[in-house]
C-alpha positions as a printed Julia matrix, in Angstrom:
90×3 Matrix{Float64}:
  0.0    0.0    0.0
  1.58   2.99  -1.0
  1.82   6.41   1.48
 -0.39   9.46   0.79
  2.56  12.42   0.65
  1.38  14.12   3.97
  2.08  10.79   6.03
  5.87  10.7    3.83
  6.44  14.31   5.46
  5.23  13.29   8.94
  7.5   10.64   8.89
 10.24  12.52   7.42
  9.5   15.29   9.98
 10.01  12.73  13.11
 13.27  11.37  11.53
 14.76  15.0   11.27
 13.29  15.35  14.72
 14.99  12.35  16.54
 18.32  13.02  14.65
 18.64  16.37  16.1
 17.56  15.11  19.33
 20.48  12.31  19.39
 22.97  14.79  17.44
 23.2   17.41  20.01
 24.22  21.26  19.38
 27.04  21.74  16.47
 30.62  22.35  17.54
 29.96  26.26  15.62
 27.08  27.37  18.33
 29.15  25.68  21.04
 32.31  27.85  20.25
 34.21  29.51  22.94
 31.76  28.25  25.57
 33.4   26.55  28.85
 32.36  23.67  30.27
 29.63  23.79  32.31
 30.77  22.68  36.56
 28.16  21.67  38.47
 27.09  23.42  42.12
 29.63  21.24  44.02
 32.7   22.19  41.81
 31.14  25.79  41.22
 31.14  26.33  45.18
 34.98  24.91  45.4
 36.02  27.2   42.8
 34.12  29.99  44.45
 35.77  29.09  47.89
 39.16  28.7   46.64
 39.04  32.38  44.85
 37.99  33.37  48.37
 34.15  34.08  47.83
 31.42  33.05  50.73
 27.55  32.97  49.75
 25.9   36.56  51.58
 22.3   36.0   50.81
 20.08  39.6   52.33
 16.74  41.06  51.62
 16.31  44.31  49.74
 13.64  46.1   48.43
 12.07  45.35  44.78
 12.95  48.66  43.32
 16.53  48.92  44.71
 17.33  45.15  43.27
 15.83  46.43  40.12
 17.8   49.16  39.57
 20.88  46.36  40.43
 19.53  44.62  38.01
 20.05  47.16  35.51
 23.32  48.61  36.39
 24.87  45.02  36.86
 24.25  44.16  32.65
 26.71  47.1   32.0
 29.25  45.91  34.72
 32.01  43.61  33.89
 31.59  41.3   36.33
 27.76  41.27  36.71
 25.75  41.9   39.83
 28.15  40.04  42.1
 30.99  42.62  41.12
 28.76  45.46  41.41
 27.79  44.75  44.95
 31.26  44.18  45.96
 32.09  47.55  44.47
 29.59  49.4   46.27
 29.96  47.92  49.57
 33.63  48.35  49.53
 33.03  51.87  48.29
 30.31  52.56  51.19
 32.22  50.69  54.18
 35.69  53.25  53.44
């Protein structure tokens, strides 16, 4: 019995869909990116550079505008807190 051309695509379409889901991302989009560590060797790496976790509660518009100062900031919103509490505690 032969296929009507609509099932042919559908079939098509789930082969193209389960060889992209077995193939993974190509090395070009992947390019420069680092590994990814998980939490446990993310929190050694933090403790060896001499970081500790300071978790405090602020109010939603002062976070916000933290939020939007830390995306022009080098080292994101970690770096920017560290640079204004070491500016304010002089």
């Amino acid at each position: 019995m032969s296929m009507k051309k609509s099932d042919l695509d559908k079939q098509l379409g789930k082969k193209v869909g389960g060889q992209m889901k077995v193939a993974g991302a190509s090395g070009r989009f992947g390019q420069g990116v680092s590994e990814v560590v998980d939490r446990r060797e993310q929190r050694r790496l933090d403790a060896a550079a001499g970081l500790v976790p300071f978790a405090c509660k602020l109010p939603a518009e002062l976070a916000a505008k933290l939020r939007e100062k830390s995306a022009g900031h080098a080292d994101g919103i970690n770096g920017l807190v560290a640079e204004l509490l070491r500016k304010a505690l002089k």
